[in-house]
C-alpha positions as CSV (number, residue, x, y, z in Angstrom):
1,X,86.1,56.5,35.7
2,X,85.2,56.8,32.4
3,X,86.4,53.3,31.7
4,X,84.1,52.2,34.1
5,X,80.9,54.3,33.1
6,X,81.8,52.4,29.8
7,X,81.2,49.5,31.0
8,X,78.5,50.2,33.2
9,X,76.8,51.2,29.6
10,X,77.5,48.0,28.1
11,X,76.0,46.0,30.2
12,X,72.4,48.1,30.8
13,X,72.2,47.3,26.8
14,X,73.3,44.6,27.0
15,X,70.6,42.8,29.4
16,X,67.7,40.7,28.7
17,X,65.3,43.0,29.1
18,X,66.8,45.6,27.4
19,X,66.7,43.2,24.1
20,X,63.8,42.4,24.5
21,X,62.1,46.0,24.4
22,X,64.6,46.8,21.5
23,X,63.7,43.4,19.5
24,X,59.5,44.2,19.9
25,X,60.3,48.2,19.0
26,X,61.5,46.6,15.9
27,X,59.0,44.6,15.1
28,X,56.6,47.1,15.6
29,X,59.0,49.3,13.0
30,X,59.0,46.6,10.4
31,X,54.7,46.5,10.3
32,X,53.0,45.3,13.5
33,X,50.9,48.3,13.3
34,X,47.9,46.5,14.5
35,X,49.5,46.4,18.3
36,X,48.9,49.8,18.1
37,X,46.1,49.9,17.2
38,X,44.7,47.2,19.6
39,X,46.5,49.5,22.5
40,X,44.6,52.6,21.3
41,X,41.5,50.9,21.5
42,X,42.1,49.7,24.5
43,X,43.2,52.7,26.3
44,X,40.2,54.4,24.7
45,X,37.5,51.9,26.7
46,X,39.6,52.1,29.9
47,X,39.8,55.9,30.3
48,X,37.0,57.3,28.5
49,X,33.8,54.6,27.2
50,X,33.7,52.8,30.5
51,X,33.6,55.2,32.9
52,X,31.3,57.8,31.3
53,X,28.9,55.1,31.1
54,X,29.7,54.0,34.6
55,X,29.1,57.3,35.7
56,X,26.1,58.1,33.4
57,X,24.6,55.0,35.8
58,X,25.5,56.3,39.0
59,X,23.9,59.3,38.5
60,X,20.8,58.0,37.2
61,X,20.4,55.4,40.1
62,X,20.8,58.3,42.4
63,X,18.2,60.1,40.5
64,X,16.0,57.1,41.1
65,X,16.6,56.9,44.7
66,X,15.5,60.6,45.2
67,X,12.7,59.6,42.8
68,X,11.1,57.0,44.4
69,X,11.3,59.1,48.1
70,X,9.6,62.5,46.3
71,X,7.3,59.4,45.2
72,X,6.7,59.0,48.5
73,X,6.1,62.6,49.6
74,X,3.9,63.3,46.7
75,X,1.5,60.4,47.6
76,X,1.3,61.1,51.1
77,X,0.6,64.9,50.3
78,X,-2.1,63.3,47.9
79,X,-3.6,61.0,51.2
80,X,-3.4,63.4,53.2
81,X,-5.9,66.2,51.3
82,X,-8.0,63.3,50.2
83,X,-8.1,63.2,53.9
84,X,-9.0,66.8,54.8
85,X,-11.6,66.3,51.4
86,X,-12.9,63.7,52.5
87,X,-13.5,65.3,56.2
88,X,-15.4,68.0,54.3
89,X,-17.2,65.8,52.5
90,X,-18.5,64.6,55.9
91,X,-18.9,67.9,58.0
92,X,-20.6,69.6,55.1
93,X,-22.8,66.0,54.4
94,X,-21.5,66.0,50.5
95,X,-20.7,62.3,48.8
96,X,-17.2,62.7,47.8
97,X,-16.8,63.1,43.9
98,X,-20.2,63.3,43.5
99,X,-21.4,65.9,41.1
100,X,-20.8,66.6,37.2
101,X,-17.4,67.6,36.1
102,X,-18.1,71.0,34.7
103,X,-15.8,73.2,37.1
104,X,-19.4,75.5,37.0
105,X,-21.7,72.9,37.6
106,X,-19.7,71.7,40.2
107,X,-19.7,74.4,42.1
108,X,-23.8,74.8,41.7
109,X,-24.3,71.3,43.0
110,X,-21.6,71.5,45.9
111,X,-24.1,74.7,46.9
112,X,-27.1,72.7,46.6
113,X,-25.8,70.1,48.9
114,X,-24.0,72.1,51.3
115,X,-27.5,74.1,51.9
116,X,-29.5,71.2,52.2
117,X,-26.9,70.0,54.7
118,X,-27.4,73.2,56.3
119,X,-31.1,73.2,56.4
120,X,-31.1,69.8,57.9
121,X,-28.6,70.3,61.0
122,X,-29.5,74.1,62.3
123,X,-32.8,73.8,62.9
124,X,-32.0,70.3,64.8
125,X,-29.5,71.9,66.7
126,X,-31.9,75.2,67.5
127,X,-34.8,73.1,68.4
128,X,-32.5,71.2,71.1
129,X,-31.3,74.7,72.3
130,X,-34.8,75.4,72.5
131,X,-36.3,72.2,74.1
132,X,-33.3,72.7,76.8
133,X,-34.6,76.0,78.5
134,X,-37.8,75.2,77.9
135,X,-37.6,72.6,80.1
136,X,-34.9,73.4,82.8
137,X,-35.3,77.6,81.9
138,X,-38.4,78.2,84.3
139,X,-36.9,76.2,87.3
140,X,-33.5,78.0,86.9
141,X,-34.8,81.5,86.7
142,X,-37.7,81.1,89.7
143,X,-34.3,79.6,91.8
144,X,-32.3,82.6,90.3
145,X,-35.1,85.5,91.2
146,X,-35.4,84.1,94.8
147,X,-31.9,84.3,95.2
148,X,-31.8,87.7,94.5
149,X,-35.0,88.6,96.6
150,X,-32.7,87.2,99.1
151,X,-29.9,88.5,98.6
152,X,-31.1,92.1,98.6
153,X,-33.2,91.4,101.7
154,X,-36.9,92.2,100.8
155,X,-39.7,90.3,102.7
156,X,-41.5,88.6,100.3
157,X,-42.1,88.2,96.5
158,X,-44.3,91.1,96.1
159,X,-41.6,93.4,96.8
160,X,-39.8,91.9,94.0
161,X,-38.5,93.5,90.8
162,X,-40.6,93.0,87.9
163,X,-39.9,90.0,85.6
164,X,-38.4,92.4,83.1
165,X,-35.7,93.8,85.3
166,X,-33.8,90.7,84.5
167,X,-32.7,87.8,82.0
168,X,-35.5,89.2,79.8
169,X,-34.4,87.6,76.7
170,X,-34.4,83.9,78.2
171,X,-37.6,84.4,80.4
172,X,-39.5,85.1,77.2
173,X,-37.5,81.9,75.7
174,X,-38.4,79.6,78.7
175,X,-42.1,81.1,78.3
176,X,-42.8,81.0,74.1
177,X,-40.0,79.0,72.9
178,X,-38.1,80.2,69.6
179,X,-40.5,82.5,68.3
180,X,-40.0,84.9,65.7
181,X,-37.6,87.5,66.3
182,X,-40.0,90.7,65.9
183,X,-42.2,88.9,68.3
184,X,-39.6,88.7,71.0
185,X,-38.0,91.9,70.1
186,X,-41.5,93.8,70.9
187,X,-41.6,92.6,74.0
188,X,-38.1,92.8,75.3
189,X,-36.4,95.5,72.8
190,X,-38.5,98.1,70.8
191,X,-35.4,99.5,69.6
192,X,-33.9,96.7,68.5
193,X,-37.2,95.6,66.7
194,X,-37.2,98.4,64.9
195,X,-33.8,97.8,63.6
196,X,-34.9,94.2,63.2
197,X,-38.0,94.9,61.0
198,X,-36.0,97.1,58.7
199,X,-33.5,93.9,58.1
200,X,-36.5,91.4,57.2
201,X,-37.9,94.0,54.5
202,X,-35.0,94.3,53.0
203,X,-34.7,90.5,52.9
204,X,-38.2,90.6,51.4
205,X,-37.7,93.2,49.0
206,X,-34.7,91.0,47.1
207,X,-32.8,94.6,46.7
208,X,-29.5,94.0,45.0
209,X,-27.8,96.5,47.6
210,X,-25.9,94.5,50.3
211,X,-24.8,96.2,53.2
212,X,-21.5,94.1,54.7
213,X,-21.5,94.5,58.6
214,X,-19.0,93.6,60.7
215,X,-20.5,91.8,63.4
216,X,-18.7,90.4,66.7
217,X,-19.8,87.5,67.9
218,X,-18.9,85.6,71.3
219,X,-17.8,82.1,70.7
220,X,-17.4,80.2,74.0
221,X,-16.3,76.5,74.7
222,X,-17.8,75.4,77.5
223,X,-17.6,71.7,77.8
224,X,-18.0,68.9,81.0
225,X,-15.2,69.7,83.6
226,X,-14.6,73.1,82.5
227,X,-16.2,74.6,85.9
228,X,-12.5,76.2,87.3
229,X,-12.7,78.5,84.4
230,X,-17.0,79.5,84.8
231,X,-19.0,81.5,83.2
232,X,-16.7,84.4,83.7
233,X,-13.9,83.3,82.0
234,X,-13.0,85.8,79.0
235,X,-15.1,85.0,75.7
236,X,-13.0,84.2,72.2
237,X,-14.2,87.3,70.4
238,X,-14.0,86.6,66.5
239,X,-15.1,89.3,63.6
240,X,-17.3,87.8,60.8
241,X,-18.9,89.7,57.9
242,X,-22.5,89.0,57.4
243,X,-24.0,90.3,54.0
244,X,-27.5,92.1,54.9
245,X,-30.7,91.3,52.4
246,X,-29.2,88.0,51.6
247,X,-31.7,86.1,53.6
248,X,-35.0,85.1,52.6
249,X,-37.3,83.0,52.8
250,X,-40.0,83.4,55.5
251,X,-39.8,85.1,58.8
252,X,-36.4,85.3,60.8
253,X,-36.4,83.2,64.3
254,X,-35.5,84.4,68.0
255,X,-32.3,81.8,67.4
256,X,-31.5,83.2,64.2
257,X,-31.7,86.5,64.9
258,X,-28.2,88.2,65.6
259,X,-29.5,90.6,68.2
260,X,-31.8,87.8,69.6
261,X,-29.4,85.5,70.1
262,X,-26.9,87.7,71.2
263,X,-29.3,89.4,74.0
264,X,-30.2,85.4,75.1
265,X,-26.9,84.3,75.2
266,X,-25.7,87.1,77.7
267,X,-28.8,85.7,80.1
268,X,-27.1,82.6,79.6
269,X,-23.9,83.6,80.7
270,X,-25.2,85.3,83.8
271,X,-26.8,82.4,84.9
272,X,-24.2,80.0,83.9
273,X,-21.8,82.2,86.6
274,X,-24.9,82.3,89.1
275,X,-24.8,78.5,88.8
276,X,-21.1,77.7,88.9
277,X,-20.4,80.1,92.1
278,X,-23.1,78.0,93.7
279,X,-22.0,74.5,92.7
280,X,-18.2,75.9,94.0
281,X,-19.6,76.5,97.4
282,X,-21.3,73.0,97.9
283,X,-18.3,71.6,97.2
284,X,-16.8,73.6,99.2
285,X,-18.9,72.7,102.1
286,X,-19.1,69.1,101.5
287,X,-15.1,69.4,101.7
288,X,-15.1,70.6,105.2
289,X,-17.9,68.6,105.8
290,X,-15.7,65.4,105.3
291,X,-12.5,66.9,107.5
292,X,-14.7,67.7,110.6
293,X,-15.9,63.5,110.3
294,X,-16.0,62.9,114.3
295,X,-15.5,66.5,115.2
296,X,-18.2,67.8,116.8
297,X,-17.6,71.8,116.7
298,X,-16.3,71.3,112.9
299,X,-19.9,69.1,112.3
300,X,-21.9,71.9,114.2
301,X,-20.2,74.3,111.9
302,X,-20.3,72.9,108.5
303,X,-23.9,71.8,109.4
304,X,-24.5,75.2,110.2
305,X,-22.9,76.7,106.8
306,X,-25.0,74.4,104.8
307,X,-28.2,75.5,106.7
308,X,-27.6,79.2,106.5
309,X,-29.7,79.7,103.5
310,X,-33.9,78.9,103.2
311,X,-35.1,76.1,102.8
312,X,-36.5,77.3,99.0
313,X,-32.8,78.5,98.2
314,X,-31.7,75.3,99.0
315,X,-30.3,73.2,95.7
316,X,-28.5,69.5,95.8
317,X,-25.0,69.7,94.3
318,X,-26.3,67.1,91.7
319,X,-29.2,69.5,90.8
320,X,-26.8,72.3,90.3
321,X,-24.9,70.2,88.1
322,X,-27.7,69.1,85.8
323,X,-28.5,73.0,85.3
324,X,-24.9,74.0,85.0
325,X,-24.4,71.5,81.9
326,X,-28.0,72.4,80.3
327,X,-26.4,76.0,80.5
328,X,-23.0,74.9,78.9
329,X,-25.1,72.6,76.1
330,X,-26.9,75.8,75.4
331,X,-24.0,77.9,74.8
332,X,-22.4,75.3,72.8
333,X,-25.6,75.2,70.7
334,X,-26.5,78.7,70.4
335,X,-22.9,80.0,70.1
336,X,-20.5,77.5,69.4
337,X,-18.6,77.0,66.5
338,X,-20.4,75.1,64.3
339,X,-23.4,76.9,64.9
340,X,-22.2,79.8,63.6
341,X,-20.7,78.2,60.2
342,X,-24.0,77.0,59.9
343,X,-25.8,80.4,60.4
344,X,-22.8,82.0,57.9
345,X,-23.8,79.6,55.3
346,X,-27.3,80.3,55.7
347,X,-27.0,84.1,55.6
348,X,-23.9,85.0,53.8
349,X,-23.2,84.3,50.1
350,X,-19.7,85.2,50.1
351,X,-19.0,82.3,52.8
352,X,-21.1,80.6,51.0
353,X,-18.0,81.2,48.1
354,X,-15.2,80.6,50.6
355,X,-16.3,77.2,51.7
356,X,-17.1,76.1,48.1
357,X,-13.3,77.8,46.9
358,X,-12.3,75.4,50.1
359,X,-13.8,72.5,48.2
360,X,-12.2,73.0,44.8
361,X,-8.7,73.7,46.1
362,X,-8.5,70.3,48.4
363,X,-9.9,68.6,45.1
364,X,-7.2,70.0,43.2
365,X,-4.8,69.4,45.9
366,X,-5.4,65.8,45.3
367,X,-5.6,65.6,41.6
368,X,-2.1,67.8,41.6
369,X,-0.1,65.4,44.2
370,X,-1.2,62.1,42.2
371,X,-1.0,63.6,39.2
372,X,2.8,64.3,40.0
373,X,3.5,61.4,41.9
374,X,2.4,59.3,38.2
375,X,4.2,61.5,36.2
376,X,7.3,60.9,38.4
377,X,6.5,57.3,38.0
378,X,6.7,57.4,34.6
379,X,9.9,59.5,34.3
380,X,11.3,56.6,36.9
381,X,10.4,53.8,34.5
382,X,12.0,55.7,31.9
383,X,15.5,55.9,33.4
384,X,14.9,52.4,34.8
385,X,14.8,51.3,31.2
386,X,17.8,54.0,30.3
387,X,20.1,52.2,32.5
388,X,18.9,48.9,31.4
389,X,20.5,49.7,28.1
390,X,23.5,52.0,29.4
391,X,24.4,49.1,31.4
392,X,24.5,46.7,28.5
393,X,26.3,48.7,26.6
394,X,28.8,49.0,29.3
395,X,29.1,44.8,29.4
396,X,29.5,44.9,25.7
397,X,32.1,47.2,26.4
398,X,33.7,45.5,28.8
399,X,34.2,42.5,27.5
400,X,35.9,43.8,24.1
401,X,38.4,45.9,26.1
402,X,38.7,42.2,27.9
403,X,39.2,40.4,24.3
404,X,41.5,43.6,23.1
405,X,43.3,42.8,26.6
406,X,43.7,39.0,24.9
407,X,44.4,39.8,21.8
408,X,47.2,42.6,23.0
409,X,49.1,40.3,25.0
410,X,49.2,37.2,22.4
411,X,50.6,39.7,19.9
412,X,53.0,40.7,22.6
413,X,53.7,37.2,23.1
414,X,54.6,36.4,19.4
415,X,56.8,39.8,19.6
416,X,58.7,38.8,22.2
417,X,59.4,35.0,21.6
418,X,57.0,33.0,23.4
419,X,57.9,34.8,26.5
420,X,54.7,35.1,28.9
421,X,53.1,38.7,28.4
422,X,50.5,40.2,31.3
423,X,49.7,44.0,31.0
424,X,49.1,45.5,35.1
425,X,47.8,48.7,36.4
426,X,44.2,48.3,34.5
427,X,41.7,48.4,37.1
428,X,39.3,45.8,38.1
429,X,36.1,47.4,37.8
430,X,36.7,48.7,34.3
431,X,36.7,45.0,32.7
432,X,34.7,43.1,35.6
């Protein structure tokens, strides 16, 4: 056996390539120290220059990616409060960044505007209020107090309550229009006049002592086709603070009066129920009108139900209907939603504040979102240009590892003899 491992040895050092690796590790021994220098350098670019730059790319392209969608979120943030200031603009009748740019002087003219805004829409929308029951009021009431003659049986009118005994507040509306609040107050409230006087002097003194009340106010929505709910349906009750002695400037109206309006507005109601139960029982007469067609004991009796009142109490559905939407119009005006901002703007300086805050904080919103979305620009642009150069540094790079690649196997070529060198296992994309 040992003869043979002998022999085995001779002939492993004995091959080719054995020789060969022996005959270039001696020539490297005798001074071709620049092979190993060529290797080093190569090694180095393949396993550390490349692919930190490579990777210095990648994340920067991914950083551009996110980029350009917070881009993206940042501008429509920006459109969409330019939206909601722009809708402002409009509800409140301002020109959209009109005004100087003094954060104080700002806020001065956005105050003058708003309250000219004001000034021009609540009267228009109190002096429709008021041409509405002036018009359809008397007719309503004289159908309303005849219906409840008849309903409690008396004989004739004289036997009648007095006009005071009910809807005092809108009677005195139909009759006078929007007159001032004392007026009205006189005649249907002493009490509450009283109370009402002592508000307007203190509006007319100018005292600096502002007494916040907490007042609650019925805001109903009562629009077209909103009859299977009626009159009765439960009222959004919402708590505002109005600042007392903060209005001035002549004498207070019926409509503007808190008391005044609240007092008409529960007439309203009542009538708007009176008028809605009626208008249900037309219809639902005329319904069973139209399934007795070519009956004659279900036409005797539907004729029968639809005669069973006077003649005086006697309304056409469509006439119902016309006083039924005055009666909705009038809430709306009186006590919907925008009347009320309008009367808060009016009357109370710290909404007054609010709304204007409201006005500086979309603004800002705007300026903020754009103003990021161009500073992310800009930081884009930036590592756009960064990997501009990273990546041609990284093609310089590349193509000396390719020419130490060239230059390493010629040398190996003259080491060896002539024989054909190729160095494997380096990866594509580190000299591509």
């Amino acid at each position: 056996s040992s003869q043979a491992s002998a022999s085995l040895l001779s002939l492993s050092f004995g091959c080719s390539p054995f020789r060969r690796w022996r005959a270039l590790q001696r020539a490297m021994e005798k001074g071709n120290l620049h092979i190993l220098d060529m290797s080093r350098w190569l090694s180095r670019h393949l396993n550390d220059n490349i692919p930190v730059l490579q990777r210095s790319i990648q994340a920067k392209q991914k950083q551009i990616t996110d980029g350009g969608k917070r881009k993206q979120e940042l501008q429509r943030a920006a459109q969409e409060a330019e939206c909601a200031y722009t809708a402002l603009c409009d509800k409140y009748g301002i020109r959209p960044g009109s005004g100087p740019a003094e954060e104080g002087r700002l806020e001065e003219a956005l105050k003058k505007q708003i309250l000219v805004h004001v000034s021009k829409l609540l009267p228009e929308r109190l002096k429709e209020a008021e041409k509405l029951l002036v018009a359809e009021g008397p007719a309503i009431i004289e159908m309303y107090r005849r219906f409840r003659v008849y309903q409690r049986g008396e004989a004739s009118e004289a036997a009648s309550e007095s006009p005071e005994d009910f809807l005092p507040m809108l009677r005195f509306v139909a009759a006078h229009g929007n007159a001032p609040a004392t007026v009205a107050l006189k005649l249907v409230d002493p009490e509450g006049a009283c109370k009402e006087d002592i508000q307007i002097q203190r509006a007319e003194s100018g005292g600096r002592e502002k007494e916040a009340a907490c007042l609650g106010i019925e805001v109903e929505d009562h629009g077209e086709g909103d009859r299977e709910t009626g009159a009765s349906a439960e009222a959004q009750i919402e708590v505002i603070t109005v600042e007392e002695g903060e209005e001035t400037g002549g004498e207070v109206s019926l409509f503007e009066s808190r008391l005044c309006r609240r007092a008409l507005l529960d007439d309203v109601h009542e009538l708007h129920a009176f008028l809605y139960q009626r208008l249900k029982e037309c219809e639902e007469d005329g319904s069973r009108g139209k399934k007795s067609v070519g009956k004659k004991a279900g036409h005797t009796a539907g004729v029968a139900q639809l005669t069973s009142l006077p003649e005086e109490l006697v309304v056409p559905a469509g006439q119902l209907d016309t006083w039924l939407k005055a009666c909705q119009m009038v809430e709306e005006l009186l006590g919907g939603r925008e009347t009320l901002d309008l009367l808060q703007l009016r009357q109370s300086e710290t909404q007054m504040s609010k709304l204007v805050s409201l006005f500086s904080l979309t603004r800002r919103n705007v300026r903020k979102s754009l103003s990021a979305a161009v500073q992310l620009e800009r930081r884009l642009t930036e590592q756009q240009g960064e990997i501009k150069e990273e990546q041609n540094k990284l093609n310089a790079l590349k193509a000396e590892a390719r020419e130490l690649r060239k230059a390493l196997e010629e040398a190996l070529e003259t080491v060896v003899k002539g024989a054909k060198v190729t160095l494997v296992g380096i990866q594509p994309d580190k000299l591509a």
